[in-house]
C-alpha positions in Angstrom: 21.8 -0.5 -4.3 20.3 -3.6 -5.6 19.8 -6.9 -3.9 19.6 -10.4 -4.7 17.7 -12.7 -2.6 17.5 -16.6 -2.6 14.9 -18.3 -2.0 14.5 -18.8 2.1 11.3 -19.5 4.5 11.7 -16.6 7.2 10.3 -17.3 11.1 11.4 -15.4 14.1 9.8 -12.5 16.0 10.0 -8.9 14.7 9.7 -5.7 17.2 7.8 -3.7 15.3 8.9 -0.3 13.9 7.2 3.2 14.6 4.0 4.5 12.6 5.4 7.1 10.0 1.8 8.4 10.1 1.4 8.9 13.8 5.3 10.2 13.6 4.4 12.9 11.0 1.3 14.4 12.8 2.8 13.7 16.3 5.7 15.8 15.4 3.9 18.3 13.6 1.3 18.8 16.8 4.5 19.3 18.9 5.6 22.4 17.1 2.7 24.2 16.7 2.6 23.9 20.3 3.8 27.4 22.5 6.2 25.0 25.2 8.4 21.8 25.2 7.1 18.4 24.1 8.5 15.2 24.4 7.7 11.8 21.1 8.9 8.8 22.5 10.0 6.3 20.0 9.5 8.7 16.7 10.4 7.0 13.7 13.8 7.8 12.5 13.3 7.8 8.4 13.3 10.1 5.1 9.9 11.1 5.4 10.2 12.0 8.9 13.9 13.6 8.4 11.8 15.7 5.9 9.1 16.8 8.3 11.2 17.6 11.0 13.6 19.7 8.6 10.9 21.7 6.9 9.8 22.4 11.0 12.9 23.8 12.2 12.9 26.3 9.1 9.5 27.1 9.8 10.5 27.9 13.5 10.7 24.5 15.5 13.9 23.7 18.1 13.8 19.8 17.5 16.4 18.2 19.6 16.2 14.1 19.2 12.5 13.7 21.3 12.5 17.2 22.1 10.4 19.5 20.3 9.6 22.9 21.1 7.5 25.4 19.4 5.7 27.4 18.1 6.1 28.2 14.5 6.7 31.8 13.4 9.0 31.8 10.4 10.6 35.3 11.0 11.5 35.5 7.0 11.2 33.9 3.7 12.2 30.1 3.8 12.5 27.4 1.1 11.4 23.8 2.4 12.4 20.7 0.0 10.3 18.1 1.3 12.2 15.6 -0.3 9.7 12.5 -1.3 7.2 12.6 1.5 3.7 13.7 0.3 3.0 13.9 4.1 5.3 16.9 4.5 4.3 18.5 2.0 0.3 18.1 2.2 0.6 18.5 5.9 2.7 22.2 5.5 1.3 24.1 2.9 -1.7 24.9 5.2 0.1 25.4 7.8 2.8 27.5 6.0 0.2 29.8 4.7 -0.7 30.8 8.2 2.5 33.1 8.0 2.6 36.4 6.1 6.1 35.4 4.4 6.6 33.5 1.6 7.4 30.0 1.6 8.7 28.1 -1.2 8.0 24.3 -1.5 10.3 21.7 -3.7 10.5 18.2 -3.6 12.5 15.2 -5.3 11.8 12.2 -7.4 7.8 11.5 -8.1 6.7 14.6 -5.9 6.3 16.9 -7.8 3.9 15.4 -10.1 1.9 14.6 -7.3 -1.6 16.2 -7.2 -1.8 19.4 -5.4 -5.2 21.0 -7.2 -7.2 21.0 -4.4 -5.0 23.3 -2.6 -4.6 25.2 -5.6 -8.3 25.7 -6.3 -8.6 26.5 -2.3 -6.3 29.2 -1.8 -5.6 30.9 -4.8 -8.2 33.4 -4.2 -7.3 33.9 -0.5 -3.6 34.2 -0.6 -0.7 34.2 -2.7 0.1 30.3 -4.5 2.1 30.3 -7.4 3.5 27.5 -9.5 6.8 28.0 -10.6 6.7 25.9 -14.1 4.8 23.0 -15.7 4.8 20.5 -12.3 2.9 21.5 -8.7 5.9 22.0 -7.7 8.2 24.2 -7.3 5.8 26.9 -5.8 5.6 29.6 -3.5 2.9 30.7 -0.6 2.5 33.6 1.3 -0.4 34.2 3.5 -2.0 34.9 6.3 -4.5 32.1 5.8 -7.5 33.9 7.6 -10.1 30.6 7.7 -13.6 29.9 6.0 -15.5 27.1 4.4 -13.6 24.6 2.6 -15.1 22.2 0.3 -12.4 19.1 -0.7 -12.6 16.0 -2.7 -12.8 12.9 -0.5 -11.1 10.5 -2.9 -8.0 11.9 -3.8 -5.7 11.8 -0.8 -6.9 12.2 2.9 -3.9 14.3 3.5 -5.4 17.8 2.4 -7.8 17.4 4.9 -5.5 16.8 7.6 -3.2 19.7 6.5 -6.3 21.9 6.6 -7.2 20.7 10.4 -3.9 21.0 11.3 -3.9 24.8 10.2 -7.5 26.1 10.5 -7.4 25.9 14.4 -4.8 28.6 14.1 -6.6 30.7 11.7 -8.4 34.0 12.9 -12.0 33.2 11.5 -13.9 30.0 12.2 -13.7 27.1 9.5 -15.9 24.5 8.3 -14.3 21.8 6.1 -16.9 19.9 4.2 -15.8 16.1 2.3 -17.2 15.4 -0.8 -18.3 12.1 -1.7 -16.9 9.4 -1.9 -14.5 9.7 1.6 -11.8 7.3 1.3 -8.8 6.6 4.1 -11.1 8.4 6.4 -8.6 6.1 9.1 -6.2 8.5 8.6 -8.3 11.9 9.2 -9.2 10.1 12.3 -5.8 9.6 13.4 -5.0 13.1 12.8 -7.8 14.5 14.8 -7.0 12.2 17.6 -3.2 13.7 17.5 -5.3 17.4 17.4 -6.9 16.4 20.6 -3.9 15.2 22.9 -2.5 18.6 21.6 -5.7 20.1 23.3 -7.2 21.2 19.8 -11.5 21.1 19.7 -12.8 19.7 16.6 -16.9 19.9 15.8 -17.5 16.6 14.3 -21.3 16.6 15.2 -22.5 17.1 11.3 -21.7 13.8 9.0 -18.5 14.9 6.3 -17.8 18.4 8.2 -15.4 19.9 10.1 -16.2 22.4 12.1 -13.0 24.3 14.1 -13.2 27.4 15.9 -10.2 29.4 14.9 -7.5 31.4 17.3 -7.0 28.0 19.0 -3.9 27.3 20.8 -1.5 24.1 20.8 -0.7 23.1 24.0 2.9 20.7 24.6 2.1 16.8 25.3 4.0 14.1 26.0 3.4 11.0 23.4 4.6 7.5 22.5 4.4 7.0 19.0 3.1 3.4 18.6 4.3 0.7 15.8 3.0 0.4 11.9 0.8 -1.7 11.1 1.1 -1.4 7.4 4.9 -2.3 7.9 3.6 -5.3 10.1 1.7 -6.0 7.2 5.2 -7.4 4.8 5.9 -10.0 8.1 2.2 -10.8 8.9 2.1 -12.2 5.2 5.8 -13.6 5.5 4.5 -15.6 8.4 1.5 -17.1 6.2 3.5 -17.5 3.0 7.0 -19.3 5.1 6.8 -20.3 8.8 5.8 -18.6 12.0 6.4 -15.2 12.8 5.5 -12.2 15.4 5.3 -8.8 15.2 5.8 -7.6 18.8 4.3 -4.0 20.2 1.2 -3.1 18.2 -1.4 -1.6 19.4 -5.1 -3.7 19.6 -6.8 -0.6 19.8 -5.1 1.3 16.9 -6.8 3.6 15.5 -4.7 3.0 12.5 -6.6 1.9 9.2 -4.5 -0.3 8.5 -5.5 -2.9 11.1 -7.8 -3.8 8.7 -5.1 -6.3 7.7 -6.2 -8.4 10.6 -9.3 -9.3 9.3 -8.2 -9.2 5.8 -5.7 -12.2 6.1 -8.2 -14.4 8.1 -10.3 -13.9 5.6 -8.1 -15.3 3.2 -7.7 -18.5 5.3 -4.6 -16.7 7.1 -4.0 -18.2 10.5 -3.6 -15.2 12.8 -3.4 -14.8 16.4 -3.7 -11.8 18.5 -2.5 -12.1 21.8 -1.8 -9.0 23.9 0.2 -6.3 22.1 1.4 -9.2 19.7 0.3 -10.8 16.9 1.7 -14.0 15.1 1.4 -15.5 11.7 1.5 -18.7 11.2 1.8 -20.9 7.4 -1.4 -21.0 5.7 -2.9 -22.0 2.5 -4.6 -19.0 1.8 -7.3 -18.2 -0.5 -8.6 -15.5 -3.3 -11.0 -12.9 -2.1 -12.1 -9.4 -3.1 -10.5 -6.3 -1.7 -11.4 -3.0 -1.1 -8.6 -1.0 -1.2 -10.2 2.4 -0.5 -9.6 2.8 3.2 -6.3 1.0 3.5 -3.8 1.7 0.1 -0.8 1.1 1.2 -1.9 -2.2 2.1 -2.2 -3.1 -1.7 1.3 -4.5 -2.6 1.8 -7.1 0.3 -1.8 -8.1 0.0 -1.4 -8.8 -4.3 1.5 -11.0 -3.8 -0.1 -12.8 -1.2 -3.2 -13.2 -3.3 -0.6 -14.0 -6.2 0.2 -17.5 -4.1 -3.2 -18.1 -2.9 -6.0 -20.4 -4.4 -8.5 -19.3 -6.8 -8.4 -15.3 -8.0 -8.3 -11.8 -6.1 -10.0 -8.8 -7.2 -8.9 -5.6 -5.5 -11.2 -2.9 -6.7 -11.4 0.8 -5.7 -7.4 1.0 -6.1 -7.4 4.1 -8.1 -5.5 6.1 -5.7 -3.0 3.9 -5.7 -1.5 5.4 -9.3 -0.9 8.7 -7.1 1.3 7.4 -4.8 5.7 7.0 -5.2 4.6 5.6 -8.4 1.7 4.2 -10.0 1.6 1.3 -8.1 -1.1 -0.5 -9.8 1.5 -0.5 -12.7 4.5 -1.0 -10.9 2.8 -4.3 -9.0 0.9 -5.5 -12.8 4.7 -5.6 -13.7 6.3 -7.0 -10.7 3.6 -10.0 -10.5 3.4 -10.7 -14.1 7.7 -11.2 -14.2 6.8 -13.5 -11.4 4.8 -15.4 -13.6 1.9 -14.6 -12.7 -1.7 -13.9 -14.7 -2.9 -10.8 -13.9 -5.8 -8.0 -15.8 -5.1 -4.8 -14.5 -7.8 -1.9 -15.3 -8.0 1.9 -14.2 -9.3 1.4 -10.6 -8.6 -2.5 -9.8 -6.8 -5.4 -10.6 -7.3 -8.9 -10.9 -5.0 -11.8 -9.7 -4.7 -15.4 -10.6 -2.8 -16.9 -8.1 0.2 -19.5 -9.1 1.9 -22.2 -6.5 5.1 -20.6 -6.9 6.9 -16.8 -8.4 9.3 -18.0 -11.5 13.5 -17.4 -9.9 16.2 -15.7 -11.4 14.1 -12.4 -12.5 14.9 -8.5 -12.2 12.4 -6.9 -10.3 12.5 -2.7 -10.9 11.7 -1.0 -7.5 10.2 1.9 -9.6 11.8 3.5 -6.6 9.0 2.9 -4.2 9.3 1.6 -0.8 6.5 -0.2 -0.8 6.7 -2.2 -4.3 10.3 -2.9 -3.1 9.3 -4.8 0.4 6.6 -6.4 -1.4 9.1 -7.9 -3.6 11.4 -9.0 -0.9 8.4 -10.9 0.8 7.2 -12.6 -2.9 11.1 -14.0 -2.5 10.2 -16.9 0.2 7.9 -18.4 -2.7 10.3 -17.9 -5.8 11.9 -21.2 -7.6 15.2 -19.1 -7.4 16.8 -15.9 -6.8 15.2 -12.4 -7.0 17.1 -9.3 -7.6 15.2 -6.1 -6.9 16.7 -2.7 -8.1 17.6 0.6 -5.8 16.5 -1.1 -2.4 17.5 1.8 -1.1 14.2 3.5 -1.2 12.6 1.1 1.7 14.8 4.1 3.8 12.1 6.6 2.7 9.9 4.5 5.3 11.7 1.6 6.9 15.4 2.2 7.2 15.6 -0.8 9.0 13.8 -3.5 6.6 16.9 -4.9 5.3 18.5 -6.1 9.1 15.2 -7.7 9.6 14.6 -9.2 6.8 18.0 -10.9 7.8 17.2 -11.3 11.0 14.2 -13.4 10.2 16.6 -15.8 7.6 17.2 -14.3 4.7 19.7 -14.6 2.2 20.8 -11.5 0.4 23.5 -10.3 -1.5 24.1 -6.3 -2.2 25.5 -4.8 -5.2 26.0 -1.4 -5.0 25.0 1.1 -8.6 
């Protein structure tokens, strides 16, 4: 489906939608668990349709908010984890607990998504095999028994969170050490927090290890998943590009990396203010300033277009890992920005941005079929001198089924044409 918006100021208040992060490792926490537990407000996307699919083969009873465990896949099973690195990342580990095979598949960009690490982990402990040229298809068997695990820190945090989801299960005691440099650190530390409501110990006493007694068990909790703020992120800079607007129900006390984005748009002259579980944006003329996109990727699209319409130039730097994600999104927002008309030098860990007073109208914008590049597009629509048409929208659904509606409900204009 593409879409074609005109050029409208949005204002209103927004309710703001679950954390796909916290949703993934909440429900993932649940089924390792021996008993019932109960997510309040999990979020109902792809990703997450993919997690809680590739559970139930593994062993789960997930009914709605319901999830029961544990795991203990009784035969052979084949999990396609669609697009969602999460899934995937998260259950290999946890997978190769099991002394049956598993085969993992995926769709789209996912399979060309880096998977070495695991690779160079665990071929010499169990059974991983690549079936052809791309990571995947392949096929696991274990038991993973546990050890010492040296990772990367500055590929994706998401290995190490698969590993300290599994290890605790593991016979042996682990120790996983983080190699230099340790980026989206944020998100390790939301997964251990999930580990510990699940009643899982984590040694955290030495700088850059994990150390995790194995034969652990998982015991059942009860939790509320709370909102995004990287999806409050595409409003939050609405509110400063158009007119006022509030992102109801997120949590001050996050633990989410991505809260960063407070301080990030006040310090580009954004007008935010926090009240309560609330935060509002209000119309700013903002200003360039240098980013550091190590902690906090997924911030990177909605942050370039609004340093695209702000004063003077933007420089976000350590943005490597952003060419690993849906698509190589330092590419896919060069080429977004610069059909907007705007300057911009892009190298292979940064980009730098010009910003303009206004995005040239009646231009194609290609989605490269990411969720993000797509919603940053949408937003880079309030400041266009005429329509924007932005190809397959429909991959916002892989994280924000609901992004469309809201847009609309804040005062857009859109037109669907269905491909």
């Amino acid at each position: 489906m593409d879409i074609t918006l005109m050029p409208v100021t949005l204002e209103g208040t927004i309710k703001g939608i679950a954390s796909k992060s916290f949703s993934h490792r909440a429900l993932i926490g649940a089924a390792l668990a021996e008993g019932s537990s109960t997510l309040d407000n999990l979020l109902g996307a792809a990703d997450i349709d993919a997690s809680r699919r590739a559970l139930k083969q593994l062993g789960a009873t997930i009914d709605n908010q319901q999830i029961e465990g544990p795991l203990g896949p009784e035969s052979g099973v084949t999990i396609n984890a669609g697009e969602s690195g999460s899934t995937l990342r998260f259950l290999i580990p946890i997978a190769a607990l099991f002394d049956v095979a598993v085969r993992f598949e995926g769709e789209g960009k996912l399979p060309e998504r880096p998977l070495d690490i695991y690779e160079n982990l665990f071929t010499s402990e169990i059974h991983y095999e690549r079936h052809g040229p791309n990571h995947l298809p392949l096929t696991i068997k274990g038991p993973l028994q546990g050890g010492r695990y040296m990772v990367p820190g500055h590929v994706s945090s998401q290995f190490i969170s698969g590993l300290l989801f599994a290890l605790p299960l593991a016979k042996k005691d682990s120790v996983i050490e983080v190699q230099e440099p340790f980026e989206s650190k944020s998100y390790v530390n939301l997964t251990l927090s999930t580990l510990k409501r699940f009643g899982i110990e984590i040694d955290r006493s030495v700088p850059r290890q994990y150390h995790i007694k194995g034969n652990q068990q998982y015991k059942p909790a009860k939790l509320d998943v709370e909102a995004d703020y990287s999806q409050a992120a595409f409003w939050l800079v609405a509110g400063l590009m158009g007119d006022t607007i509030t992102v109801e129900g997120l949590n001050p006390e996050s633990l989410q990396g991505d809260r960063k984005v407070l301080e990030i748009l006040t310090s580009m002259n954004g007008h935010i203010e926090l009240f309560g579980h609330s935060v509002r944006a209000h119309p700013s003329k903002t200003i360039g300033k240098t980013i550091d996109l190590s902690q906090i990727p997924d911030l990177g699209p909605v942050l370039m277009v609004l340093a695209a319409v702000s004063t003077g130039k933007s420089r976000f730097i350590n943005a490597g890992r952003l060419r690993l994600k849906e698509s190589d999104r330092l590419y896919a927002m060069q080429t977004t920005l610069k059909t907007l008309g705007v300057p911009v030098k892009t190298h292979e860990t940064s980009m730098e941005i010009t910003g303009v007073k206004s995005f040239k109208g009646n231009v194609t914008i290609d989605s490269f079929n990411d969720h993000r590049v797509a919603m940053a597009a949408a937003i880079a629509s309030i400041k266009a001198d005429g329509p924007i048409t932005i190809t397959n929208f429909e991959c916002t659904e892989k994280s924000y089924p609901t992004f469309l509606k809201d847009l609309i409900s804040l005062g857009a204009n859109i037109k669907e044409r269905e491909t």
